[in-house]
Structures are given as structure tokens and as C-alpha cells.
C-alpha positions as CSV (number, residue, x, y, z in Angstrom):
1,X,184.1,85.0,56.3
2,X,182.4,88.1,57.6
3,X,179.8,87.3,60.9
4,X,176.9,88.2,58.3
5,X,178.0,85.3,55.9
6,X,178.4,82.5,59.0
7,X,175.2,83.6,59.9
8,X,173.5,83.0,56.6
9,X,175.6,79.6,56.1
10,X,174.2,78.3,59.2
11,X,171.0,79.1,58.6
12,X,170.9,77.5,55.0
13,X,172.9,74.0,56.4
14,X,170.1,74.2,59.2
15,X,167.1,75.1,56.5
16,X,169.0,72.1,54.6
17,X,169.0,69.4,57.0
18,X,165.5,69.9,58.1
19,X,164.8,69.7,54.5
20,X,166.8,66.4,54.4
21,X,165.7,64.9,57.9
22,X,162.1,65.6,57.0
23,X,162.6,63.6,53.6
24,X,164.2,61.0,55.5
25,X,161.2,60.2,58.1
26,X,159.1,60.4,54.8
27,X,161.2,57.7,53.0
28,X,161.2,55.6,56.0
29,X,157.1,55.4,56.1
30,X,155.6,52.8,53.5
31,X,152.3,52.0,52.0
32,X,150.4,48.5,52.5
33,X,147.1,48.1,50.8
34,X,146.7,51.8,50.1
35,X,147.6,53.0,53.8
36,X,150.7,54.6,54.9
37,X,152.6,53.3,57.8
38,X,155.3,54.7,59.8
39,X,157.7,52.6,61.7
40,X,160.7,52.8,64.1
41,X,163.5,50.4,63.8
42,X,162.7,47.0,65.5
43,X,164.4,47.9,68.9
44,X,162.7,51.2,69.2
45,X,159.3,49.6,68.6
46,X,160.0,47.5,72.0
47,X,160.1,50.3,73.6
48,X,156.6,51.5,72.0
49,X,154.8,48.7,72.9
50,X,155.7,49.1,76.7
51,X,154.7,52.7,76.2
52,X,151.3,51.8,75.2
53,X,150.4,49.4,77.4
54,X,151.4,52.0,80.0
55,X,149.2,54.6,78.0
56,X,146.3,51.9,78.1
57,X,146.7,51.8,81.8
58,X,147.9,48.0,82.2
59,X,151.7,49.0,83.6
60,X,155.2,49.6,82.5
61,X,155.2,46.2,80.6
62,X,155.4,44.5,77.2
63,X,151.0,44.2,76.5
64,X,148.5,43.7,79.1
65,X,148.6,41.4,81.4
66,X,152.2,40.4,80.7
67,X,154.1,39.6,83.6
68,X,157.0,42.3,85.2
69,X,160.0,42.4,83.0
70,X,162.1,45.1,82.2
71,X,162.4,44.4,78.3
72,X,164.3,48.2,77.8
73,X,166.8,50.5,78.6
74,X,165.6,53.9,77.9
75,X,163.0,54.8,80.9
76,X,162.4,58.2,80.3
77,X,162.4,57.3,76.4
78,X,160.3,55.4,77.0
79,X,157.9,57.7,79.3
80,X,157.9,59.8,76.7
81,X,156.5,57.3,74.3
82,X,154.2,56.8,76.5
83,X,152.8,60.3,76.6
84,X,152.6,60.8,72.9
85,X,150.5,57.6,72.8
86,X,148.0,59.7,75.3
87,X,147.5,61.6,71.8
88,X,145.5,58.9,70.6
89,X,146.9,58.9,67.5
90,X,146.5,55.8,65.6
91,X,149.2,52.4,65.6
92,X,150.3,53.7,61.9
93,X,151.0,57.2,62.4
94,X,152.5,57.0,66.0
95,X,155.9,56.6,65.2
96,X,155.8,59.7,63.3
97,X,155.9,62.5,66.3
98,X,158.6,60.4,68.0
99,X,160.7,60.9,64.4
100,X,159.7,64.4,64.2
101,X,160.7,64.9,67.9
102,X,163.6,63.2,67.2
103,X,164.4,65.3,64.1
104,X,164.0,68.5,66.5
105,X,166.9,67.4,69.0
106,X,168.9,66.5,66.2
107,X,168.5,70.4,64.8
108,X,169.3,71.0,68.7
109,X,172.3,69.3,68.9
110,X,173.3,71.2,65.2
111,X,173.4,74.5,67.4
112,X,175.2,72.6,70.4
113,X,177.6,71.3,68.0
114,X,178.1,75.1,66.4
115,X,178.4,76.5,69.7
116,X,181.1,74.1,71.2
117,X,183.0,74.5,67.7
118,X,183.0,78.5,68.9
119,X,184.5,77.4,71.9
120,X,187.6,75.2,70.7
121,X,188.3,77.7,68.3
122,X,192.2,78.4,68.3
123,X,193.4,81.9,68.9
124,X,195.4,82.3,66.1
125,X,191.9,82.1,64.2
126,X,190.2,84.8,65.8
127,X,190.5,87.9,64.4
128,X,188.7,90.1,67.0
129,X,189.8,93.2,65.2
130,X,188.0,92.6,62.0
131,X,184.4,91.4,61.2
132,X,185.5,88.2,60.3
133,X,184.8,84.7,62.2
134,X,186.5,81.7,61.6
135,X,185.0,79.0,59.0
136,X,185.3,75.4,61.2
137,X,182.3,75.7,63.1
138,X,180.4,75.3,60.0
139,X,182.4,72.8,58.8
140,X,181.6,71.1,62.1
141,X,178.0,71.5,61.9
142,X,178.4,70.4,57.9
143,X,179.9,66.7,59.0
144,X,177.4,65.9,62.3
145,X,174.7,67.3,60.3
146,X,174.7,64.2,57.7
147,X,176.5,61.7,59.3
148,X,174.2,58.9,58.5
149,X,174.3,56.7,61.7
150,X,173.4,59.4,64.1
151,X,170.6,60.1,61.7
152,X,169.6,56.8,61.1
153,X,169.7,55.8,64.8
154,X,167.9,58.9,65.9
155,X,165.5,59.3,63.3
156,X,163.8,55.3,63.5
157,X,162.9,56.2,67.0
158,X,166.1,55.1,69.1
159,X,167.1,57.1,72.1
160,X,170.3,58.3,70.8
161,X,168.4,61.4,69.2
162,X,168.3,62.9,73.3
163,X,171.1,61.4,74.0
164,X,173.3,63.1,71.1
165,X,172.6,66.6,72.0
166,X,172.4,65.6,75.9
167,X,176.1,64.4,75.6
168,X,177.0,67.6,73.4
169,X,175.4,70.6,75.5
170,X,177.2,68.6,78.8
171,X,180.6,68.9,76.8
172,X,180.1,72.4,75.9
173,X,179.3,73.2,80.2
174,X,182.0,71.6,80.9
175,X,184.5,73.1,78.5
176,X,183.1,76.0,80.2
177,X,184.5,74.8,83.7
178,X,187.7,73.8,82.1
179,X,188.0,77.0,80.5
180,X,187.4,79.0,84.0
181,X,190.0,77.1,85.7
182,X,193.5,79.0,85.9
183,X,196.1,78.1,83.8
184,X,194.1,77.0,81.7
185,X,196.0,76.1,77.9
186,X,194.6,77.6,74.9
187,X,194.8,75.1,71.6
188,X,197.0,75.7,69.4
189,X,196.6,74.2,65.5
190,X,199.5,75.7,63.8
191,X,202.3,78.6,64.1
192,X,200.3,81.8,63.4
193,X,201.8,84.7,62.1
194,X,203.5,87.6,64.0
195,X,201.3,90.1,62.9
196,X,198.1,87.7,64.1
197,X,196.7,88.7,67.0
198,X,196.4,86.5,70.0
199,X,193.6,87.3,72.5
200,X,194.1,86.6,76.3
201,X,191.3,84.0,77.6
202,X,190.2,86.7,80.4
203,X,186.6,86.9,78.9
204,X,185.5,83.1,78.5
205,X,187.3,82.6,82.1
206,X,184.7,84.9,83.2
207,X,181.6,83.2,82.3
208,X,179.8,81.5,84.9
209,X,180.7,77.7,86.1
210,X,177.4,76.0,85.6
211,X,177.9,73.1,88.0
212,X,174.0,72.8,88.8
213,X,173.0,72.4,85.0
214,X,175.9,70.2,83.6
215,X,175.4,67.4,86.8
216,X,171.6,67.9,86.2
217,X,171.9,66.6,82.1
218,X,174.2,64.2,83.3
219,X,171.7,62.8,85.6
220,X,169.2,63.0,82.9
221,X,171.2,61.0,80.9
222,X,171.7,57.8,82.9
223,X,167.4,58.3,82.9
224,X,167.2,58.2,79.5
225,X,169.6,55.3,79.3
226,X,171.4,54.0,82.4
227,X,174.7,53.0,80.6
228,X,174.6,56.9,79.9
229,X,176.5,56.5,83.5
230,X,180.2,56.2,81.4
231,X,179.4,59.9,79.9
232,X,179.0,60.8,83.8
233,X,181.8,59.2,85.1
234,X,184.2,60.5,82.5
235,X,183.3,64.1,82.5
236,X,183.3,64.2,86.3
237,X,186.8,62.3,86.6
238,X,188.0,64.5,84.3
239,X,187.0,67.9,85.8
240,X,187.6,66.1,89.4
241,X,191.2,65.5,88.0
242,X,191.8,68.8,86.7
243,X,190.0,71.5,88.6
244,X,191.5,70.8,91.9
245,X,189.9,74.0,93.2
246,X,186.9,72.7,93.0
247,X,187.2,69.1,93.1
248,X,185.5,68.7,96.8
249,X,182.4,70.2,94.9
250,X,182.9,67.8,91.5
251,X,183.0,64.4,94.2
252,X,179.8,65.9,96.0
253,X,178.2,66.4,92.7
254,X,179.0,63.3,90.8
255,X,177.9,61.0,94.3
256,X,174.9,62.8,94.1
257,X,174.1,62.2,90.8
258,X,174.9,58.7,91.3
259,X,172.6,58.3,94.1
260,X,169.3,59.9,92.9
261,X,169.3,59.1,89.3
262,X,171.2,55.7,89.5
263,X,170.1,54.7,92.6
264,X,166.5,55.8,92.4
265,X,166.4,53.9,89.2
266,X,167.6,50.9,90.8
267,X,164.9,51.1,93.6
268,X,162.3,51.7,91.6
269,X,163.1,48.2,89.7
270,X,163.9,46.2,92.7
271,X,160.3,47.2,93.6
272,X,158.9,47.0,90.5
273,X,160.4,44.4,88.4
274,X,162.0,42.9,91.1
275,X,165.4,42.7,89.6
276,X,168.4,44.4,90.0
277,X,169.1,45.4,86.3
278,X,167.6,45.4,83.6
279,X,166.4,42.0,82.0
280,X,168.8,43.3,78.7
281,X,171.8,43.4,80.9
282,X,171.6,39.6,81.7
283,X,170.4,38.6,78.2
284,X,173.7,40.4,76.8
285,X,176.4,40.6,79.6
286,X,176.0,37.2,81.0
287,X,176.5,33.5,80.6
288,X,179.6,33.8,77.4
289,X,183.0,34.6,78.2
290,X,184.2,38.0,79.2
291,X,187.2,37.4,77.4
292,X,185.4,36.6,73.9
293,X,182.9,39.4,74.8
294,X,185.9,41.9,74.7
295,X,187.4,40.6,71.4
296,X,184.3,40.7,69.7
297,X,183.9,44.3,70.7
298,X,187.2,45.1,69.9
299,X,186.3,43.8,66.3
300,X,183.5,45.7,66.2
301,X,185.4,49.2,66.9
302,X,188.2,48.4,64.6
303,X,185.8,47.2,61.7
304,X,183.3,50.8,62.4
305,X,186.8,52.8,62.2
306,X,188.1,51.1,59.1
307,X,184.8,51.5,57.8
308,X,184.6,54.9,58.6
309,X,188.0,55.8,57.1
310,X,190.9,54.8,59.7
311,X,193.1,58.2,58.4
312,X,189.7,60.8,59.5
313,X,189.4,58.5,63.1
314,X,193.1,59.1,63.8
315,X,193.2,62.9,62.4
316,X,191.5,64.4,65.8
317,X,194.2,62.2,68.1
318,X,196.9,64.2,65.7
319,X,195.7,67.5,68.2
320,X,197.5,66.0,70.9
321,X,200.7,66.7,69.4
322,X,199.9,70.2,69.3
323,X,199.4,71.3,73.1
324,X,195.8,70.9,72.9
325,X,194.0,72.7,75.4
326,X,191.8,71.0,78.4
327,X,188.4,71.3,76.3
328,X,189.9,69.4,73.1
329,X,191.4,66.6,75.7
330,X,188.3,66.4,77.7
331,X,186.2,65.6,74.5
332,X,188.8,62.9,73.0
333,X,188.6,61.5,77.1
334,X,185.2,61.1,76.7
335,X,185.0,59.6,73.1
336,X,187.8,57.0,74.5
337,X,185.6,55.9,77.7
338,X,182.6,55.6,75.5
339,X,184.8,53.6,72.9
340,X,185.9,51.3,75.9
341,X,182.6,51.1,77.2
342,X,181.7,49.7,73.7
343,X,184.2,47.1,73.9
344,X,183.5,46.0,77.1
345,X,179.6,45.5,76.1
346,X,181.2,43.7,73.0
347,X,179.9,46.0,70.5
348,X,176.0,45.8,68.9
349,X,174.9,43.5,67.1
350,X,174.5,45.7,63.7
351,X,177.6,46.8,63.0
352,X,177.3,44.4,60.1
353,X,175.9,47.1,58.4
354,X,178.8,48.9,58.9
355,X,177.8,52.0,60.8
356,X,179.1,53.4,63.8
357,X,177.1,51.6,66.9
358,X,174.4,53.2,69.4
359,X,177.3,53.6,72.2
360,X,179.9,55.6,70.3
361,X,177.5,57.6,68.1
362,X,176.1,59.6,70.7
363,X,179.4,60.8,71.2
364,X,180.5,61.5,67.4
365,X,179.3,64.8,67.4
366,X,182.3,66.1,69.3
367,X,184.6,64.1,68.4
368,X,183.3,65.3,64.1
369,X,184.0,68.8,65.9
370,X,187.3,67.5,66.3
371,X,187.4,66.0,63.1
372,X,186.8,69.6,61.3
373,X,188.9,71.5,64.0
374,X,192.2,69.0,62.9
375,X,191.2,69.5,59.1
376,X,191.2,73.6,59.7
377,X,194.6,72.9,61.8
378,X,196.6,70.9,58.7
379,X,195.3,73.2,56.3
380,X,196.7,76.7,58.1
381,X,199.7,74.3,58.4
382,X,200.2,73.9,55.0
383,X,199.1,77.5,54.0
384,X,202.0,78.9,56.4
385,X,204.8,76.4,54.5
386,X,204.2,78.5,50.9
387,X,203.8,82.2,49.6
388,X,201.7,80.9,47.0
389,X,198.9,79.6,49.5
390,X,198.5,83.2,51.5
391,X,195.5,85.5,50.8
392,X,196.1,87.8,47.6
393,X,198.5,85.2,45.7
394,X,196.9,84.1,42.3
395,X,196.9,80.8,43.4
396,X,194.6,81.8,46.5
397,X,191.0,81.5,45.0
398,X,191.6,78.1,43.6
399,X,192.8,76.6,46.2
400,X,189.8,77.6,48.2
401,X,187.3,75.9,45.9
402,X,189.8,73.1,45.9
403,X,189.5,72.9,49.9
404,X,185.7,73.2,49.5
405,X,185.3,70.1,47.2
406,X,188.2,68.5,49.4
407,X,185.7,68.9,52.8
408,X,182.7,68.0,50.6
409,X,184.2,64.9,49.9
410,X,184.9,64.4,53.2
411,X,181.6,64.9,54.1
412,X,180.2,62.4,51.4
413,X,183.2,60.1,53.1
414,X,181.4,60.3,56.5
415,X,177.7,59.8,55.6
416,X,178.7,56.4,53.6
417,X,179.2,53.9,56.3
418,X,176.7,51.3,55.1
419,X,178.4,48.4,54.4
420,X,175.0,47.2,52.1
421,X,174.3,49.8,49.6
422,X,177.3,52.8,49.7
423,X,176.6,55.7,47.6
424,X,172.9,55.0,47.6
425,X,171.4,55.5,51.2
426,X,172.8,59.1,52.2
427,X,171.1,60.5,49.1
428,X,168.4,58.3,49.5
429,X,168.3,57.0,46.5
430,X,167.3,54.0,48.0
431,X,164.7,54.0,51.0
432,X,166.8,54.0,54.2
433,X,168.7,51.4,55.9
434,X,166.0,49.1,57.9
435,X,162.6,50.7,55.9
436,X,162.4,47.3,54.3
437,X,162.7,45.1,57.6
438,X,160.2,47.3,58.7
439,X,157.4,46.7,55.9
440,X,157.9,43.1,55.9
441,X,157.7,43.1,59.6
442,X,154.5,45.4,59.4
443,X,153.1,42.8,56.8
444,X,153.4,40.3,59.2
445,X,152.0,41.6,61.7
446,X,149.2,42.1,59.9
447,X,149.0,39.1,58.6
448,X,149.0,37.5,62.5
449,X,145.6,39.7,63.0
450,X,144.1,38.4,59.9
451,X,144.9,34.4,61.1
452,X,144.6,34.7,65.2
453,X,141.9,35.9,68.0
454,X,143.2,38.4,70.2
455,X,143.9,35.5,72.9
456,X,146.3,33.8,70.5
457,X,150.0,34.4,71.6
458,X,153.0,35.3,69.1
459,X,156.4,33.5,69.3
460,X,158.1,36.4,68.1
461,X,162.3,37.1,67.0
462,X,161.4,40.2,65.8
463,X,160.4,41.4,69.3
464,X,159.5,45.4,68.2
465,X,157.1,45.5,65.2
466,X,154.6,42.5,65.1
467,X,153.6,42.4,68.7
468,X,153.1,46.4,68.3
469,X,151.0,46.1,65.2
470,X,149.7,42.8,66.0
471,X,148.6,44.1,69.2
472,X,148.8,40.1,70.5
473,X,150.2,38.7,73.1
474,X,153.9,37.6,72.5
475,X,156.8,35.0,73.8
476,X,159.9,36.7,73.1
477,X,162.3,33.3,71.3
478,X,165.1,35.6,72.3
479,X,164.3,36.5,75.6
480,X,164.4,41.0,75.9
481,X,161.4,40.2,77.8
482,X,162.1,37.0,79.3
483,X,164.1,35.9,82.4
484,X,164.8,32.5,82.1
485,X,166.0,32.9,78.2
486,X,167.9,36.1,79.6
487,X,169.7,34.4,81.9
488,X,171.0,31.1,79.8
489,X,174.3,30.3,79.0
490,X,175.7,30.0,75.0
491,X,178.6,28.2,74.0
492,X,180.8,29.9,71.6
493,X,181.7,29.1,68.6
494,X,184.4,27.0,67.7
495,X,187.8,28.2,65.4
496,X,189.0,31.3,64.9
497,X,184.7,32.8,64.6
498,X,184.7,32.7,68.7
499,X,186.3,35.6,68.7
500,X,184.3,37.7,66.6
501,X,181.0,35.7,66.8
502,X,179.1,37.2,69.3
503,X,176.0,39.2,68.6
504,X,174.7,40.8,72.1
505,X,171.3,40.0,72.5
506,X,170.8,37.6,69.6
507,X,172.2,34.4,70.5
508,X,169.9,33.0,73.7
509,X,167.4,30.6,73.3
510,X,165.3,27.9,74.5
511,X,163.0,26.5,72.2
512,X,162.0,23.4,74.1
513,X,160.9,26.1,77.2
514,X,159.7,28.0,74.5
515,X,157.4,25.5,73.0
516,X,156.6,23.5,76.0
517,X,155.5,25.8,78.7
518,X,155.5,29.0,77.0
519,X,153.2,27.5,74.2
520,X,153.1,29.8,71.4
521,X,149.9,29.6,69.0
522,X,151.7,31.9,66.4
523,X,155.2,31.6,65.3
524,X,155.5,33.7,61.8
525,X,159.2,33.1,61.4
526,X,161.7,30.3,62.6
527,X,165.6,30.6,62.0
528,X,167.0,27.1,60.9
529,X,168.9,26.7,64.3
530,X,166.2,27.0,66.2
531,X,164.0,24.3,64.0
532,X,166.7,22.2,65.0
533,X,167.0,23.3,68.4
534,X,163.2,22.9,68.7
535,X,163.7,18.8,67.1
536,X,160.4,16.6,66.8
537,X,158.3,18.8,69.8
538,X,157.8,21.3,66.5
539,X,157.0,18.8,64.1
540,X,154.7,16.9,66.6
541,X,153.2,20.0,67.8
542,X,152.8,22.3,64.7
543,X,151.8,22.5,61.4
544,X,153.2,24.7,58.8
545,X,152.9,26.4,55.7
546,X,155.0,28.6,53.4
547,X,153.4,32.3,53.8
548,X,154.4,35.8,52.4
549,X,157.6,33.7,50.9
550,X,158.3,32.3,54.4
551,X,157.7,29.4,56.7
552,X,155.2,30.0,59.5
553,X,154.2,27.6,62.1
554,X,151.1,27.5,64.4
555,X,149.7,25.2,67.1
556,X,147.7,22.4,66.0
557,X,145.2,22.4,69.0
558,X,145.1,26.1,69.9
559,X,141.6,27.2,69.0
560,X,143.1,30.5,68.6
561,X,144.3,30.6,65.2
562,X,142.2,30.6,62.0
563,X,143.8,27.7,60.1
564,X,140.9,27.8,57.0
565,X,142.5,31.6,56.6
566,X,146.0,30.0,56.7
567,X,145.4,27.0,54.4
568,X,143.7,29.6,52.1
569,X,146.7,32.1,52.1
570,X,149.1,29.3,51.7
571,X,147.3,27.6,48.9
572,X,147.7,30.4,46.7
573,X,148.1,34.0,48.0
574,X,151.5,34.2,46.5
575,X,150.7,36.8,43.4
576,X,149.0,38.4,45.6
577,X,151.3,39.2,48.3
578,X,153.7,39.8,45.6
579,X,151.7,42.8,44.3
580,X,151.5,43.7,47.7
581,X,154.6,44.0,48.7
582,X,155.5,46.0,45.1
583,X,152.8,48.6,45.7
């Protein structure tokens, strides 16, 4: 492939995934009674309700007048969520600049992704005397480009789309460093020919060492998301370990890091919040066992791999057997620590759904590089075993295609993880995984405005959409934003299910706290474990009525909720709400 023709096949997968992102935010958006919403996934929209109570003026917290709790993890995310809400852009459209935004980082991290492919390029591929350039980097930005969970996640509002290119542009500075250092190995995919030329590394050992920039990103990172810290740690061992001429400066760096981003960070809660992590970190990574915790998340990553295709996630660990060079082992490094990290937090709790989760996707864009890079590797391999399969040979051209539909299909392999609806989503054929949630969410939360005063409060499980577009005060049943929920015990299940049966985040609650001193006028959906958990006080306390195809409850002496409206819409707003939701 001539430079001219990598050029123009860049630009049209680039032109082509615009095309497809913007299509995606579009079939994410829905219409209710004639207006068009657009929504982030539930999580996300946490995080968008603390930014606009900021935006209002009432503090970093979850609506005014709420007390100090630090329902997130994405500070700086969530700062910048805050900003676009000083637009003044209205609830229904806000979520749409933070997908656009998102959909520009993700083009960012395309380019990121192309350049650190140009980097781990194998010398036996570069052919400096011609005006040819090697194919894999496109095939690199090909896979990342539509590999749905890191679109999915990034594009409903969650902070992996800065973290994606963040952890990409810091992999690509420090394959700089390792490629600087002396002695350096150069990868090696397959025996090249004798008449290939092999270039000497003196010009990329050359380039600058951007210590400054790469610890500044990283620092960035563990603003955006303080768990970001594992992407820090493991890139800084690593160059630590390996560039001994400069490891004084890589310690200095790294405990620098740590202190002002970290530790600043830390302050600033302890003073704030008046906690030492984030309320999150109790409500998943205390009160069940460590031990159950770690099988769980071991599950989870065995489940996403198999889901994924077990033979592609092995294929990049096959580069080890063929004296890979620092860059390639510094990126499978830092895919393992993030993998670990995963297990250790015992997974998310959507991997149900079959995609890869929010800790190891920001990292999948290298390790896809690597993908494509082993792919390019076994295919030179088995073009050097036979005559027939060198350029020139009859054979030559059909093989090519063959090998185009062959990575095409790897491609469609990769952006099928959904567990729900394969074959559909990545095409979107269907409307993208969580629109749904989203509209009957929205719905609801609509439907809370139309049946409460603005002092009613909302016992919420869905803890992101209704109290954004409710725009009431909430009680969170599973405790993001509460300290005594976050801080419970749960008892595992019994059998063989304890050791899978752990959903981080989703598995607290207190309903007789909940309904006693927390007091809830509004409760639009109950799970059946937590009727039972809540006993007679609910009966006793609350009436009920079957709404929008669901039970909601409300307080029978809170003179906050519109019971005539209720009693109406549940005595026959059925066909209604049916056309509704159709439309």
C-alpha cells in the first residue's frame, strides 16, 4: 500500500466512523409526546445531576440542598458537565454535547491508536526504500474504531470516552521512552526475507523523552477517575523497571504525581465531604467478602473474554513468543494490571450484557493494536511457508481479498459482544444497548412531575435519570449517595451462586431506614426483595397502584403527592401510555 492510499484509507474509516458515531448518538435520543430527548446511560446521568446542581450554584452535590456525599467517581467529568450546563441548554438536549464531546475524543483516540500502530510496527514491514507503508495500522484503527463497548460506554456519557484516548496517547509517550532507552529490542513477527531490509532504530531513539507530558496525562487521569491510579502505577513501574538510567527521575515523577493529583484529591474530600473515599468505594468494596469479591470478578473477565472470542484475547499474548520488543510488553503489562484491577473490584455489574466492562475497555484500544499487529504477524508467517502465497503468484490476489473478508469478519467478531441482541445492535438495527432503559426511565420521571410538588422526595433505584428529569429531591434505595446504605454489610448468597453473585453497587439496602427516617413521598419502582425487606411499614405506610405497567407506591400522609392525578392514571391511563410509549 503506497503512503497516498493509507492516507485516503484513514481518512475514509475516520469520515466512516463519524458517520457511524453521529448515527449512534442519534439512535440513542427518543421522542415522548412529540419531543425529542437525549439521555446518557443511568450512571452517567448521576454524574449530570451533581453537575447541575453545581451549575445552579447549590455545591458539588446530588440537588439542592442535599447533604455532602460524594455519589461519583469522575471529578473532572464531572466538572466538565458542569460547564456545559452553564450553556443553559435545556434538561432534554443536555446530554447531547457531552455525546458529541465524547464522539470527538473517540476520533482522537482513532489517530492515537494509528499513531502507536506506526510505532510497534516490525522492521521487517518497513520498506523505507519504497513508497509503500505497512497495512496494520489501519487494521488497528478498523477494530477500536467499532468495537461496540468502548463506543457504547463512551458515547451514553461515561468517562471512559477521556479516559480511552488519555490511556492511549500515555502508551504511545511512553513507548517513546522505552524506545530511547539503549538496547532497546525491536519486535519481531516473523522471519523476513534476506533481501528485506532492516532499518537500525537510531531515528525513533532520537526523539525526545517527554517525561513532563506523559506524568502530566497520567495525573489527569486519576482526576478524571481516581482508580485511573492502576494506569499510573503500571506505566511508571514499568519504565522505573526498565530504564534504569533514568529511574531516579521515573520515582520522582510518579511520587509527585501521586501527591498532587491523588493527594489533592483526597484533601479536597476530607474537607469537603468529609470522607476519605468516595461514598462508591464503601458501597462496592466493603462489607462482602474479599474472597467472593475476587471470584466474582474473576467470572466476570473469563465470561467478557469468552464472550469476546477466547482465541482473538489469547492471539496478542502469542507476541511474547516472538522476542517482542519493550513497547509491545509494556502495553500487554498494562492491559494485565487493569485486568487485575478489575478482578479485584469484582468486575461491574453489567457484564451481563456481555460486553467488556468500564475498567478493561479503556485499555482495549491497545491491546486491539495488538490484536491487528499478531493477525499481520501469523499472516507474513504463513505467506513465508509457500511460493504460492508471495506477491506475483496467481494465487496472490485472491488471497488478499480472502484476508480482507477474513479481518472484516473479525471486525464484525469484535463489535458483537452483546449477549441480548447479537447481530442487531452494531448495525443498529435495533436502537442501542440501554436507549430503552433510558425512555422508560425518562417516562417516569416525567410522570413523578406530573403526580408530586417540587418538595416531594423520590425513593429512587434508578439513581441517574428520574431525579435528573424529575428535578426532585431523591433517597437513593441503593445508597451512591448515601452513607449509612454505603457502608452496610450483605450476606452472600448461598450454593455454588456466592461465588459469582455479586453485583458491585447493587446489592445494599435498607428499606426499613429508607422508609422510616428517610421517608420517601415517591417510590415509582420497588424490586420484590425489597417489598419484602420493607414488610408491613410499606403496606401500613403506602398506597399503591399499577402505573405505566408497573407498581408505584407513595406516602399516604405526605401532602406532596397528587393522589387524584394518580388514582386517575391508574384507573385507566393504560392505552394511553401504551401509544405513548409506541410513538
Amino acid at each position: 500500500m503506497t503512503k497516498a492510499q493509507s492516507r485516503l484509507l484513514l481518512i475514509l474509516l475516520g469520515l466512516l466512523f463519524l458517520a457511524y458515531g453521529g448515527l449512534y448518538v442519534y439512535r440513542t435520543s427518543f421522542v415522548i409526546d412529540g419531543t425529542r430527548y437525549y439521555c446518557l446511560f443511568d450512571d452517567a446521568m448521576i454524574s449530570m445531576t451533581y453537575a447541575r446542581t453545581l451549575a445552579q450554584g447549590h455545591g458539588l452535590v446530588w440537588y439542592p440542598g442535599a447533604d455532602r456525599v460524594e455519589g461519583f467517581t469522575n471529578l473532572l467529568w464531572t466538572l466538565y458537565m458542569a460547564a456545559l450546563h452553564l450553556t443553559g441548554l435545556p434538561n432534554r438536549l443536555m446530554s447531547l454535547p457531552v455525546q458529541l464531546s465524547a464522539l470527538a475524543l473517540l476520533a482522537l483516540n482513532l489517530f492515537l491508536v494509528y499513531r502507536l500502530a506506526q510505532r510497534l510496527v516490525p522492521r521487517p514491514l518497513e520498506e523505507p526504500e519504497t513508497d509503500t507503508v505497512p497495512v496494520f495500522p489501519a487494521i488497528a484503527v478498523l477494530f477500536v474504531a467499532f468495537y461496540q463497548p468502548l463506543l457504547m460506554w463512551s458515547l451514553q456519557g461515561m468517562e471512559v470516552a477521556a479516559l480511552a484516548p488519555l490511556v492511549t496517547g500515555c502508551l504511545l509517550l511512553a513507548t517513546r521512552l522505552t524506545a530511547a532507552q539503549p538496547g532497546s529490542p525491536q519486535p519481531v513477527t516473523a522471519q523476513p526475507d534476506a533481501a528485506e531490509p532492516v532499518n537500525p532504530p537510531v531515528a525513533r531513539a532520537a526523539r525526545p523523552r517527554p517525561f513532563i507530558l506523559l506524568y502530566f496525562l497520567l495525573g489527569l487521569g486519576t482526576l478524571i477517575r481516581p482508580d485511573a491510579a492502576v494506569v499510573l502505577i503500571a506505566i511508571s513501574l514499568f519504565l522505573i523497571v526498565t530504564d534504569r538510567a533514568r529511574r531516579f527521575q521515573h520515582l520522582i515523577f510518579l511520587a509527585a504525581t501521586a501527591l498532587i493529583c491523588l493527594g489533592g484529591q483526597t484533601v479536597f474530600r476530607i474537607i469537603y465531604y468529609h470522607d476519605l473515599f468516595p461514598n462508591t468505594y464503601y458501597l462496592k468494596m466493603t462489607g462482602y467478602p474479599v474472597f467472593l469479591r475476587l471470584t466474582r470478578g474473576l467470572f466476570a473477565l473469563v465470561s467478557t473474554a469468552w464472550n469476546i472470542n477466547w482465541l482473538l484475547c489469547l492471539l496478542p499474548f502469542g507476541l511474547l513468543l516472538l522476542k517482542p520488543s519493550r513497547e509491545i510488553k509494556l502495553i500487554l503489562w498494562v492491559f494485565l494490571a487493569q485486568a487485575a484491577y478489575s478482578v479485584y473490584a469484582g468486575g461491574d455489574a453489567w457484564e451481563w450484557t456481555g460486553g467488556t466492562n468500564r475498567y478493561l475497555v479503556i485499555a482495549m484500544s491497545a491491546f486491539l493494536t495488538l490484536l491487528a499487529l499478531a493477525l499481520t504477524a501469523l499472516g507474513r508467517a504463513i505467506a513465508h511457508c509457500s511460493p504460492l502465497l508471495q506477491p506475483g503468484s496467481r494465487s496472490h490476489r485472491p488471497l488478499t481479498l480472502l484476508a480482507v473478508l477474513l479481518l472484516l469478519a473479525v471486525t464484525v467478531d469484535l463489535s458483537m459482544p452483546s449477549n441480548l441482541r447479537p447481530g442487531q445492535e452494531w448495525p443498529l438495527l435495533t436502537a442501542p444497548l440501554y436507549r430503552q432503559e433510558n425512555e422508560s426511565l425518562t417516562r417516569q420521571a416525567l410522570l413523578v412531575r406530573q403526580v408530586t410538588t417540587p418538595e416531594a422526595t423520590v425513593g429512587v433505584i434508578w439513581a441517574g435519570v428520574i431525579p435528573y428529569f424529575s428535578e426532585r429531591p431523591v433517597v437513593d434505595l441503593f445508597g451512591k449517595s448515601d452513607r449509612h446504605i454505603a457502608r452496610l454489610a450483605v450476606q452472600p448468597v448461598s450454593g455454588r451462586r456466592r461465588f459469582w453473585a455479586f453485583y458491585p453497587g447493587h446489592m445494599k439496602s435498607d428499606m426499613p431506614y429508607t422508609l422510616s427516617q428517610q421517608r420517601p413521598d415517591f417510590i415509582p419502582l420497588l424490586f420484590d426483595d425489597l417489598v419484602s425487606a420493607a414488610g408491613k411499614q410499606l403496606q401500613r405506610d403506602y398506597d399503591s397502584a399499577e402505573i405505566m405497567s408497573q407498581r408505584m407506591w407513595w406516602r399516604k400522609s405526605s401532602p406532596y403527592v397528587r393522589t387524584d392525578v394518580l388514582r386517575r392514571l391508574a384507573a385507566g391511563p393504560t392505552v394511553a401510555m401504551s401509544a405513548a410509549t409506541a410513538r
